[in-house]
Structure formats: C-alpha cells, structure tokens
N, CA, C and O atoms as CSV, one atom per row, in Angstrom:
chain,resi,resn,atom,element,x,y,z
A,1,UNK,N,N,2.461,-19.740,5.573
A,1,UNK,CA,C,2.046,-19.431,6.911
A,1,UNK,C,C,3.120,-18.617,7.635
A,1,UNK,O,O,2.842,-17.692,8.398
A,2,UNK,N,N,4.529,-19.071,7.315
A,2,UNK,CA,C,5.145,-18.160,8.257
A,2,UNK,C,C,5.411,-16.838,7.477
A,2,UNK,O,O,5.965,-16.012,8.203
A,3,UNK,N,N,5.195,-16.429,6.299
A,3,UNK,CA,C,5.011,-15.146,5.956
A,3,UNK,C,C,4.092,-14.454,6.148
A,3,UNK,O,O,4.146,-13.267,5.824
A,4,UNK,N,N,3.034,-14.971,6.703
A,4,UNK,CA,C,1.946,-14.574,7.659
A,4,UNK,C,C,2.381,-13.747,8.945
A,4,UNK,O,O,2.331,-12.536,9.159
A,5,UNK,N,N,2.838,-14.836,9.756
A,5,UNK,CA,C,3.628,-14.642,10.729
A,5,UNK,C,C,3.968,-13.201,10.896
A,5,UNK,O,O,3.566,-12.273,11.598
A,6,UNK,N,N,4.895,-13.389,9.947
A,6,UNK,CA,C,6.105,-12.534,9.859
A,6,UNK,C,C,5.437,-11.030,9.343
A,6,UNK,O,O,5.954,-10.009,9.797
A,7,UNK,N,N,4.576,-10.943,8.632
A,7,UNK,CA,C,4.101,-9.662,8.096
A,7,UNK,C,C,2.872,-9.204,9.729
A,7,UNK,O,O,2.913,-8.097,10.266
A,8,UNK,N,N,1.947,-10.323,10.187
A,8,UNK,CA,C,1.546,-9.875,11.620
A,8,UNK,C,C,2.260,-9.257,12.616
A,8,UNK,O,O,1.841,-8.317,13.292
A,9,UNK,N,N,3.690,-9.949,12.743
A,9,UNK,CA,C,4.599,-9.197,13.482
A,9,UNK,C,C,5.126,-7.967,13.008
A,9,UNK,O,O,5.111,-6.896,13.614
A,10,UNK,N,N,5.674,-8.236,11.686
A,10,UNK,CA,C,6.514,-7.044,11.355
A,10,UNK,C,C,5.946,-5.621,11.301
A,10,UNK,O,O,6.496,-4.694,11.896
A,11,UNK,N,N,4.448,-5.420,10.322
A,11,UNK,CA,C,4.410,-4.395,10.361
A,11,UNK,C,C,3.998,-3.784,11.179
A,11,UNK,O,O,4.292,-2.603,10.994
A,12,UNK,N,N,3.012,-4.052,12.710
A,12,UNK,CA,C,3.086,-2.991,13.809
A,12,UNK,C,C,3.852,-2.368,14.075
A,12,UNK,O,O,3.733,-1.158,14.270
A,13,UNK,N,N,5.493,-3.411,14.216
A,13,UNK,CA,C,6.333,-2.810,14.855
A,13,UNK,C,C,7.278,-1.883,13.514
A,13,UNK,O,O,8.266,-1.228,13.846
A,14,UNK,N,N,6.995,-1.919,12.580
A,14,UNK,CA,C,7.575,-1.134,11.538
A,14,UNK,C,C,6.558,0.265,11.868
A,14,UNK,O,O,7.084,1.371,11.738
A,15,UNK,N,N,5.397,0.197,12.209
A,15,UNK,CA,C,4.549,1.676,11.805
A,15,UNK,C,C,4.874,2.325,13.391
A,15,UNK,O,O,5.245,3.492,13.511
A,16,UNK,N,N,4.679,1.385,14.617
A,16,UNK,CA,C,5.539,1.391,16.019
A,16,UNK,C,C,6.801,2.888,15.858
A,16,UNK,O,O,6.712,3.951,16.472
A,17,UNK,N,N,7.755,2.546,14.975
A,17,UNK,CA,C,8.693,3.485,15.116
A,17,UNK,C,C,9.210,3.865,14.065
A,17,UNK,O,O,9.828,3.077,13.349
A,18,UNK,N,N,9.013,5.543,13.672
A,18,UNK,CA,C,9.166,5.818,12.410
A,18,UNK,C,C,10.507,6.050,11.649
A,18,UNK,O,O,10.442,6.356,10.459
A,19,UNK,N,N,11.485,5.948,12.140
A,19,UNK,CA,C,12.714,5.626,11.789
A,19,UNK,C,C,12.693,4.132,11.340
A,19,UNK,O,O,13.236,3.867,10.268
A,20,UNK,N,N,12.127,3.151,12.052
A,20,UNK,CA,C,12.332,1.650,11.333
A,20,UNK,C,C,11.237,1.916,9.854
A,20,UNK,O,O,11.470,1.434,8.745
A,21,UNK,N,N,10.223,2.660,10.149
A,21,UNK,CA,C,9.444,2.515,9.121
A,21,UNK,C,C,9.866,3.075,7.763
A,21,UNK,O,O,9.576,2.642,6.648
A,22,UNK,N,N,10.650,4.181,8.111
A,22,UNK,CA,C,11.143,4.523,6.477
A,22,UNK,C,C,12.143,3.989,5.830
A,22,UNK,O,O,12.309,4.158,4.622
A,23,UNK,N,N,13.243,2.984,6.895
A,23,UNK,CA,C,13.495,1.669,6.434
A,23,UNK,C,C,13.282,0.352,5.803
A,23,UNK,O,O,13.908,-0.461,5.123
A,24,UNK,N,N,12.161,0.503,6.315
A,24,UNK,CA,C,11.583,-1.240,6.124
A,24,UNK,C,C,10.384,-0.967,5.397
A,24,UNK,O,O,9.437,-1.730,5.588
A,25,UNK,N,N,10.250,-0.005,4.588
A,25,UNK,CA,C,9.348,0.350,3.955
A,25,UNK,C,C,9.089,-0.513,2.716
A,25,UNK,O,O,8.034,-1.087,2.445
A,26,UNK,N,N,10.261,-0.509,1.988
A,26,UNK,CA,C,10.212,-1.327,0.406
A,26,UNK,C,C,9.828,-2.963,1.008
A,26,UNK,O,O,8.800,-3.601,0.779
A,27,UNK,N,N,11.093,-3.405,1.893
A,27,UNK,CA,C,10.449,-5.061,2.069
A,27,UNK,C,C,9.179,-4.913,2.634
A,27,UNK,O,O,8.524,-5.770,2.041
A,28,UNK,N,N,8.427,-4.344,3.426
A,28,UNK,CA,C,6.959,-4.667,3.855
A,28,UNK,C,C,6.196,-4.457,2.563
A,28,UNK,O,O,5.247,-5.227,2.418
A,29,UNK,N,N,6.405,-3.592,1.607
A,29,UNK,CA,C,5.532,-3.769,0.401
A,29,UNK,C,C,6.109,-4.900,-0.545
A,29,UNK,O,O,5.330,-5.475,-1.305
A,30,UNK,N,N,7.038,-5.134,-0.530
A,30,UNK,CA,C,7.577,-6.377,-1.510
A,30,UNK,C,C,6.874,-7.976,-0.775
A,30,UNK,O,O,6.558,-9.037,-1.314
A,31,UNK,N,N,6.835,-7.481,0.766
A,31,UNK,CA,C,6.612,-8.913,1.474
A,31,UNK,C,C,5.008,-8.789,1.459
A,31,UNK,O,O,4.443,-9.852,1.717
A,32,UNK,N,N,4.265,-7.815,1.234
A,32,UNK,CA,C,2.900,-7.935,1.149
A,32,UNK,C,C,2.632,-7.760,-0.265
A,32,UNK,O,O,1.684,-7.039,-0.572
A,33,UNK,N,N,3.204,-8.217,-1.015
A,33,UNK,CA,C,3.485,-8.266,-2.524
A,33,UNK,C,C,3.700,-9.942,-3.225
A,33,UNK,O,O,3.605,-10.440,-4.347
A,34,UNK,N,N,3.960,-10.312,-2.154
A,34,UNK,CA,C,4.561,-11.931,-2.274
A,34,UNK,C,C,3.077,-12.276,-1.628
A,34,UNK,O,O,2.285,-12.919,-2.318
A,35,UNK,N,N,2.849,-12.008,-0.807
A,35,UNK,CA,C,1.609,-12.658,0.386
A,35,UNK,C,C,0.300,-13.036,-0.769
A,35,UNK,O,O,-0.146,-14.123,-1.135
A,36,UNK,N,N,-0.063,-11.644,-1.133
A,36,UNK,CA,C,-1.252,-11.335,-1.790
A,36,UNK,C,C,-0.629,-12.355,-3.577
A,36,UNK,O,O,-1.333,-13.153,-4.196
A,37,UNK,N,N,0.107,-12.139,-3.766
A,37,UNK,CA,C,0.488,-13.381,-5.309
A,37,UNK,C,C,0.140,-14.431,-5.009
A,37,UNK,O,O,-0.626,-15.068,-5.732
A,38,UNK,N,N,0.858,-15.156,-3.233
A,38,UNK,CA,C,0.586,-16.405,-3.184
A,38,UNK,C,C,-0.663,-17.106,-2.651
A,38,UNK,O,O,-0.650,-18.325,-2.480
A,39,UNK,N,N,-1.803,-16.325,-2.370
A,39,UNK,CA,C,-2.931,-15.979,-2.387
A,39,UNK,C,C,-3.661,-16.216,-3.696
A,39,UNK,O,O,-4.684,-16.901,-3.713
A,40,UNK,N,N,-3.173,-15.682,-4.759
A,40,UNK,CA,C,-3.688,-15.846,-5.809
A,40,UNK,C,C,-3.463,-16.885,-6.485
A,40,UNK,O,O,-4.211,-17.367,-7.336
A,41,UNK,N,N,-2.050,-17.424,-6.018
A,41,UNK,CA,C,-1.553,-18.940,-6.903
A,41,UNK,C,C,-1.930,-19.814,-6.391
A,41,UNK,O,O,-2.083,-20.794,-7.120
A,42,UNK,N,N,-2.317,-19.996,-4.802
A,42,UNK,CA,C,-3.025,-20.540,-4.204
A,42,UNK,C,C,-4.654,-20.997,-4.994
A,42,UNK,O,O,-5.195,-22.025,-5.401
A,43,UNK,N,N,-5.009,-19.367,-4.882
A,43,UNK,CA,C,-6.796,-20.112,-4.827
A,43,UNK,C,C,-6.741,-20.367,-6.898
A,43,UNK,O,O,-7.856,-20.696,-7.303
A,44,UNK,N,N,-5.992,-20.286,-7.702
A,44,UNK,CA,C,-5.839,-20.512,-9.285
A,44,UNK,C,C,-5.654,-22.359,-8.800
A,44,UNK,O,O,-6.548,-23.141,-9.124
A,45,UNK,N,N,-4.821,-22.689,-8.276
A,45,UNK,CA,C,-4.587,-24.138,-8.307
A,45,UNK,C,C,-5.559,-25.120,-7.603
A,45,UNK,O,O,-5.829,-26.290,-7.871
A,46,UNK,N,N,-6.189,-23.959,-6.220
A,46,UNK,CA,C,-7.460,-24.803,-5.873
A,46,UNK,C,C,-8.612,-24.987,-7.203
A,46,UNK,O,O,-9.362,-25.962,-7.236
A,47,UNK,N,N,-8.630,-24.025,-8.163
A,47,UNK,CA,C,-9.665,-24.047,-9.014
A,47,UNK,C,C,-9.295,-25.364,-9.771
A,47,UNK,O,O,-10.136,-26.125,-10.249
A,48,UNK,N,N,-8.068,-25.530,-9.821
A,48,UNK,CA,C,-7.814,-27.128,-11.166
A,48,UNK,C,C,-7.764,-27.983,-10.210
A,48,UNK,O,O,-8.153,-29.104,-10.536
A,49,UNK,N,N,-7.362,-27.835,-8.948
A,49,UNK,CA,C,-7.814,-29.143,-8.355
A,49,UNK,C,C,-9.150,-29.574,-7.765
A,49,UNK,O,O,-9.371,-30.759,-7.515
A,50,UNK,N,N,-10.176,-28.462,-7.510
A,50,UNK,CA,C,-11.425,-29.171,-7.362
A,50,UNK,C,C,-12.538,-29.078,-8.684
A,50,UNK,O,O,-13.621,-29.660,-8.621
C-alpha cells in the first residue's frame, strides 16, 4: 500500500517538472516494476489460498 502511495504521489510530480523527470526516470520504472510483480505475487498466492 505505501508503494501505492508513493508511485500516486511521485509520478505527477516527476512528469510536473522535466528536469526531475529525466532524473527519476529509472526508479519510477523500477518502482512501477515492483508494483505490477507484487500484483502478480499477490493474486498467484490468492489462487493457492482459495
């Protein structure tokens, strides 16, 4: 949840100003890289537990 958070906040304000954005470019894809995995490891473990 708080990588939720954190990607709701972050990337407006990363696309907001394009100097932060060609910075923070790799972690917003690495951190929406993690999101979308744990998404997937998520709904794999709901499948063995229901």
């Amino acid at each position: 949840m708080l990588l939720s958070f954190a990607l709701v906040v972050g990337v407006p304000v990363a696309y907001a100003t394009p100097q932060n954005w060609v910075e923070s470019k790799k972690l917003l894809w690495v951190g929406s890289g993690v999101w979308i995995a744990l998404v997937i490891v998520v709904g794999v473990l709901n499948f063995f537990v229901v």
